[in-house]
C-alpha positions, 0 to 999 in steps of 0.5 A, a space after each residue: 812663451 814670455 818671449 813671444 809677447 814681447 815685438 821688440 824681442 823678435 827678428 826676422 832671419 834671411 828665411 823668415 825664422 823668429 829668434 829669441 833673443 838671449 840666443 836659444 833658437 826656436 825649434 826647427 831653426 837650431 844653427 841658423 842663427 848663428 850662421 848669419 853672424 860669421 864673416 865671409 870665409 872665416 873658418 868655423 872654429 874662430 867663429 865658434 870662439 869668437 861667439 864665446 868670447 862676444 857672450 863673456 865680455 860687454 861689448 861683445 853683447 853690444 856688438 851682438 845686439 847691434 848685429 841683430 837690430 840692423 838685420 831686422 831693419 833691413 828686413 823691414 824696408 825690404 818688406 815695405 818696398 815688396 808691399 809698395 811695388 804691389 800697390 802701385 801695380 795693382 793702381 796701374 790694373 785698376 787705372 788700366 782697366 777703368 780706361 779701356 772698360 765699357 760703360 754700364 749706363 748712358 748719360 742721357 736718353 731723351 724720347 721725343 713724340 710728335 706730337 708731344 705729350 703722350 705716355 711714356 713707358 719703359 719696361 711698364 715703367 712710367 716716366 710721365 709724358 713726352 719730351 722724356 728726358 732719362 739720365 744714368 740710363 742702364 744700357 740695355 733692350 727695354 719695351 717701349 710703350 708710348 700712348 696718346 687718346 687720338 692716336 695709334 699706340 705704339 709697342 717696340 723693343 727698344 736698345 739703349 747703347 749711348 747717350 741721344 734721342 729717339 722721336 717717333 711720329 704718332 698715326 692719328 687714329 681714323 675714324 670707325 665709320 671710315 675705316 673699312 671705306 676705299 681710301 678715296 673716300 675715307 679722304 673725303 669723309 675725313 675732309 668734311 669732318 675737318 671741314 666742321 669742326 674748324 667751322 665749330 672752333 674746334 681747330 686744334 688745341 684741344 686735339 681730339 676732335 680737332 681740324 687738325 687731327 683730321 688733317 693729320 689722318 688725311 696726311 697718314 693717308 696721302 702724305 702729299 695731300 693738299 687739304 691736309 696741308 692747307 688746313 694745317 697752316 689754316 690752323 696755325 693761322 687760326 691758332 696765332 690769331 686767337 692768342 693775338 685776340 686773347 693777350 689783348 683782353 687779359 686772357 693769358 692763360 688762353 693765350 698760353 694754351 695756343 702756343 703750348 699748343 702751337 710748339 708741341 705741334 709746329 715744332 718749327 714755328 719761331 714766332 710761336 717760341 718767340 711769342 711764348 717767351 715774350 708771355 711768360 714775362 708777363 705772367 711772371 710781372 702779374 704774380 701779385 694778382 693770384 690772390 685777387 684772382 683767387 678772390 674773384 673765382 671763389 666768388 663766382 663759383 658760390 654764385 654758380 657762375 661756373 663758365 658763364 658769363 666766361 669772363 666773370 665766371 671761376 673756371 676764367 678766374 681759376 684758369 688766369 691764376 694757374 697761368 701765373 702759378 701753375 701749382 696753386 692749389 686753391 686754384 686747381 680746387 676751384 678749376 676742378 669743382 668747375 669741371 665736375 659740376 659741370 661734367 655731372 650736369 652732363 650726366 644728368 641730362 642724358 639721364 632725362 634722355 636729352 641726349 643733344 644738351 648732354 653731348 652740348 655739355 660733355 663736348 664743352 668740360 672736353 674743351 675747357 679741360 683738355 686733360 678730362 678725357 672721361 668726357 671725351 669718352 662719355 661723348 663717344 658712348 652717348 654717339 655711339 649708342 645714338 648711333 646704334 639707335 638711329 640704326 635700330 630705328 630703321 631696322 625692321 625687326 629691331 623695331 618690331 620688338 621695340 614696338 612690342 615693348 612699348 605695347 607691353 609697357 602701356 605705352 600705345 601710342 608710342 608703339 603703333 609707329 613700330 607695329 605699323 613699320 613691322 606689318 608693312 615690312 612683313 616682320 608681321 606676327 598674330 602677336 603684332 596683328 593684336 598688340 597693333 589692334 588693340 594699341 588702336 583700340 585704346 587710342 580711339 581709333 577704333 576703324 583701324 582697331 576693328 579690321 585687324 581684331 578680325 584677322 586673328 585667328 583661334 590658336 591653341 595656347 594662345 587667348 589672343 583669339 578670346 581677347 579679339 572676341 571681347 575687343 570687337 564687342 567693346 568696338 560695337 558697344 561704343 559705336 552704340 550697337 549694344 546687341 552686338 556687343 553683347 553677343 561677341 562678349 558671350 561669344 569670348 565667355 563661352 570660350 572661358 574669357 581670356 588674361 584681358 578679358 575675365 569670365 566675371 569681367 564679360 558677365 559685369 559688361 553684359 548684365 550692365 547692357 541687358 539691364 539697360 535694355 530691360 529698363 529700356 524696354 519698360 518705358 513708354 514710347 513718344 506718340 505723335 497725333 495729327 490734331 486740330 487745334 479749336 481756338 475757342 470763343 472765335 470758333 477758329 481753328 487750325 492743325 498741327 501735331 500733338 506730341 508726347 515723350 519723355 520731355 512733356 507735351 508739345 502742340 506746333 501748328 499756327 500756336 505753339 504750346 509746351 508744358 512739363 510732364 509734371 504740369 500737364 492735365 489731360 481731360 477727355 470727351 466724345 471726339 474733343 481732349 481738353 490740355 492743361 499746358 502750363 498757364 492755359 488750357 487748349 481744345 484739340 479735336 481728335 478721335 476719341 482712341 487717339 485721344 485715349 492712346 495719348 492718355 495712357 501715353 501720358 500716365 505712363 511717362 508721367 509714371 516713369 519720370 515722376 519725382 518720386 521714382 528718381 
C-alpha cells in the first residue's frame, strides 16, 4: 500500500501489470517480472543465478534499476504515440464531416413587396414592414403573413433552403360597391374614382385613396389597360412635379415624402433614386436649424396654428425637423399633438352630426400623417353609415318607422315627411294614419289633420279612436265652432278619454267653452234703430241709424255722434229720445217702444261693462 502512493515506484509491464519496486510481484502477476529480465535464449537456471547474483552486489542493483526505467519510458512514448494518432483521426472525422455537412440556417433572406411598406411576418413572428432583410435564417417551411391597408393580405407557406430574395406583387383591394358589378363597369366605376381624386390632389403618396391605387385596381383587372398605365405616368409626373415645387420653397420634408414615395412605387425610376440622393445632402447640411425649428413649432402649436396657415403652423415645423432628424423626440411630440388635435376635431363635429366637415377633418389627419390609419378607417365608417342612411332615406319602410320615432319623440315636423312617404307608398297603418293627423295638428295644419282624424276607426285595445274624437273637437274649437268642439269632446268622454286626452282633461276643455257660452248668453245684444235726427233751433232734420253695443252709442247720418257706454244719458218722451253724447246733446224722433228698447238696451250694457263688474 505504501508503495501505490508513490508514481515514481510504479512500471508499466508488456501486459500492462503494475510491479513493485523492491521486487515483490502484485498478485496475479507472480513470475512475470521476471521473465522480462532474462536475455533471449538464455537457459532459466543462469537467469535465476544471474538474478542472485545482481540482488547481492551494487551494480547489479543499478543494472536492475536501470533496466526497469528504460522499459517505463518506452512504454510511455508508446502510450503518447497511440493517444496522438487517435487525435489526429478524429480532427480528420471532424474536418471531413464540417466539409460535407449540410447547413442548418441561410446567411440572408430578404423579402421584397411592391409596393413596399407592408407587415411582415414569419411563423406570426413580426419583422417590421418591407423590404425585410433576415440573417442566420434557420432553414425551414415558415407561414408567411404579409399585410398592407388597401391591399389583399397574402397568407402562404413559405421554404427557406438558401441565401436569396422573395418579392410578391400586392393586389389592391377593390372597392365594395364594385365589387359584384361586370368587370366592364367595375373598370369604369374605378376610372372615375381615380379620375376624382387626382382632381382632389390625392395622387398617390398617401395611397389609400389615391389615383393610383385605382389605377393599380384597373390593372389587377385588365393588366394591359391604357387608363391605368396612363394615370400611372401622370402620377409619377405629378409627383416629380410637387417635390420640384416643394425643394424650391424650403419644404424638404414634403419633398422627401414624394420620392420615398416614388422609389417604394416606380422601383425603376433613376431620377427619383438620383434626386433623392441629392436631397438628403441637403438635409444633412441643415441639421443646425432643428432647434429653430423646434422653437418655431412649439410656437405655433401654443397659438393653435396646428396645420393652418401650412407654412407658419407646428405640423410644417415638426414635419421639417423630422426630415433632418428623423429621431427627435421633441419633434414627434409636437407632430402627434397636432394629429390628435386634430383628429378629436373630427370626432367632435360628427358628434354634432356635421358629417361633411367631420370627413373634411378625418380626410385631412389621413393625408397629413399617412401612418394614422384610425382616421382613414373613421372616414370609412362615417361613409358607410351615410351611405347606409341615404339608403334608408329611400326605402319606405326604413322611413316609416323613422317617422314614427321622430313622431314619438315630439319632433312633428320632422316626421311628417317620413309618415307622408309611408302612406303614399302603402307602408300605411292606423298608427301612421294618426301620428300623421296629429303631427298636422300640432304643426297648424289643421285642413290636412282633419281628413285623416276621420279615417281612424274604433279598435279594441287601441285608443287612437277616442284621441281622434278629442282631436276633431280641438279642430272645431279653433276654427271658432265651439258647439262642435264641445260635442266631439263629450263624444271621447263617454268613451272613457284616452292616454292624450284624459276624462278630467275633456271635462276642464268643455266647462271652460260652456261657461264661456253661459256668460255669452247673459249679455245684452247690439240694437240698431232707424231715427231721425232734429237738428234743433233750425227746425232741420235728417236720418240715419242709431246703434248700441258693447262699445257705446253711435248715431251716422248726415252728423256723426259717438259717446262711451260710461258717458252717454238717455232721456225719453212721447215719440222723441233725447241723447247725451259726450259734450252734447241730440234729439232723434222715434217710436216711443223703440225708444224704450234702445233704453234698456243701454241699462243692460252699461250694467255688464261698467267699471265695477270688471
Amino acid at each position: 500500500m505504501l508503495g501505490d502512493s508513490n508514481p515514481r515506484q510504479h512500471s508499466v509491464d508488456d501486459d500492462g501489470g503494475v510491479r513493485n519496486g523492491v521486487g515483490g510481484s502484485v498478485p496475479g502477476t507472480h513470475g512475470q517480472g521476471t521473465a522480462a529480465t532474462i536475455a533471449a535464449g538464455e537457459p532459466a537456471s543462469a537467469a535465476t543465478h544471474h538474478k542472485i547474483d545482481a540482488q547481492d552486489t551494487p551494480d547489479a542493483e543499478q543494472a536492475a534499476s536501470e533496466g526497469t526505467t528504460g522499459a517505463f519510458t518506452g512504454k510511455r512514448w508508446w502510450l503518447l504515440a497511440a493517444v496522438s494518432a487517435f487525435l489526429l483521426t478524429a480532427l480528420t472525422i471532424a474536418g471531413v464531416y464540417l466539409v460535407t455537412k449540410k447547413p442548418s440556417t441561410v446567411d440572408q433572406l430578404v423579402i421584397l413587396t411592391v409596393p413596399s411598406g407592408a407587415h411582415i411576418s414569419l411563423d406570426s413572428k413580426d419583422y417590421g414592414h418591407s423590404p425585410v432583410k433576415l440573417e442566420r435564417l434557420a432553414i425551414g417551411t415558415y407561414t408567411l403573413t404579409i399585410s398592407k391597408e388597401g391591399f389583399e393580405s397574402i397568407v402562404e407557406p413559405l421554404t427557406v433552403v438558401e441565401s436569396g430574395s422573395v418579392e410578391r406583387k400586392l393586389k389592391p383591394v377593390l372597392p365594395s360597391e364594385t365589387v359584384n358589378l361586370p368587370a366592364e363597369e367595375q373598370i369604369r366605376q374605378i376610372q372615375q374614382l381615380a379620375e376624382g381624386a387626382f382632381a382632389r390632389g390625392f395622387y398617390g403618396p398617401v395611397y389609400e385613396g389615391s389615383a393610383l391605387q385605382y389605377a393599380d385596381m384597373i390593372g389587377r383587372l385588365d393588366s394591359n389597360n391604357a387608363f391605368a398605365l396612363e394615370m400611372r405616368e401622370r402620377v409619377r409626373n405629378a409627383a416629380h412635379q410637387s417635390a420640384q415645387a416643394a425643394i424650391p420653397r424650403g419644404d424638404l420634408a414634403l419633398a422627401q415624402d414624394i420620392y420615398t414615395f416614388l422609389i417604394q412605387n416606380y422601383p425603376d425610376d433613376e431620377d427619383a433614386r438620383a434626386a433623392a440622393a441629392r436631397l438628403e445632402a441637403q438635409l444633412s447640411a441643415r441639421r443646425g436649424e432643428v432647434r429653430e425649428l423646434l422653437r418655431k413649432a412649439d410656437e405655433a402649436l401654443q397659438a393653435g396654428r396646428l396645420a393652418e396657415p401650412f407654412r407658419t403652423s407646428a405640423y410644417y415645423y415638426s414635419k421639417q425637423a423630422l426630415a433632418i432628424d428623423r429621431q427627435n423626440d421633441k419633434a414627434r411630440q409636437i407632430r402627434n399633438q397636432v394629429r390628435e388635435t386634430l383628429a378629436s376635431a373630427g370626432d367632435q363635429a360628427y358628434a354634432r352630426g356635421d358629417i361633411e366637415a367631420a370627413i373634411k377633418q378625418l380626410e385631412q389627419v389621413g393625408q397629413l400623417f399617412p401612418e394614422d390609419k384610425q382616421s382613414r378607417i373613421r372616414v370609412r365608417e362615417i361613409q358607410a353609415n351615410r351611405a347606409v342612411e341615404s339608403a334608408k332615406a329611400t326605402d319606405p319602410n326604413a322611413r316609416r318607422l323613422r317617422g314614427l320615432a321622430a313622431y314619438r319623440r315630439g319632433n312633428f315636423e320632422e316626421a311628417i315627411p317620413d309618415l307622408q312617404n309611408a302612406v303614399i307608398t302603402g307602408q300605411s297603418s292606423q298608427a301612421v294614419v294618426f301620428a300623421l293627423a296629429r303631427s298636422y295638428l300640432r304643426t297648424g295644419h289643421l285642413d290636412q289633420a282633419e281628413p285623416l282624424f276621420r279615417q281612424v276607426k274604433p279598435v279594441e285595445g287601441d285608443d287612437s279612436y277616442c284621441s281622434s274624437l278629442a282631436a276633431l273637437g280641438e279642430i272645431a274649437f279653433q276654427r271658432g265652432d265651439s258647439a262642435t268642439a264641445v260635442e266631439r269632446w263629450k263624444e271621447a268622454r263617454q268613451l272613457g278619454g284616452s292616454a292624450l286626452y284624459s276624462v278630467a282633461m275633456l271635462d276642464d276643455k268643455i266647462e271652460s267653452v260652456e261657461k264661456k257660452q253661459r256668460e255669452k248668453a247673459a249679455e245684452p245684444s247690439p240694437l240698431t234703430l232707424q231715427v231721425k235726427h232734429l237738428h234743433g233751433l233750425l227746425g232741420g232734420s235728417c236720418s240715419g241709424t242709431l246703434t248700441i253695443n258693447a262699445t257705446g252709442v253711435r248715431y251716422d247720418g248726415q252728423h256723426v255722434f259717438a259717446s262711451s257706454l260710461v258717458g252717454v244719458r238717455v232721456g225719453i218722451t212721447k215719440d222723441e229720445m233725447v241723447i247725451r253724447f259726450e259734450g252734447s246733446s241730440q234729439k232723434f224722433r222715434v217710436a216711443r217702444a223703440d225708444a224704450e228698447r234702445f233704453h234698456e238696451a243701454l241699462a243692460r250694457y252699461q250694467q255688464t261693462y261698467s267699471p265695477a263688474r270688471k
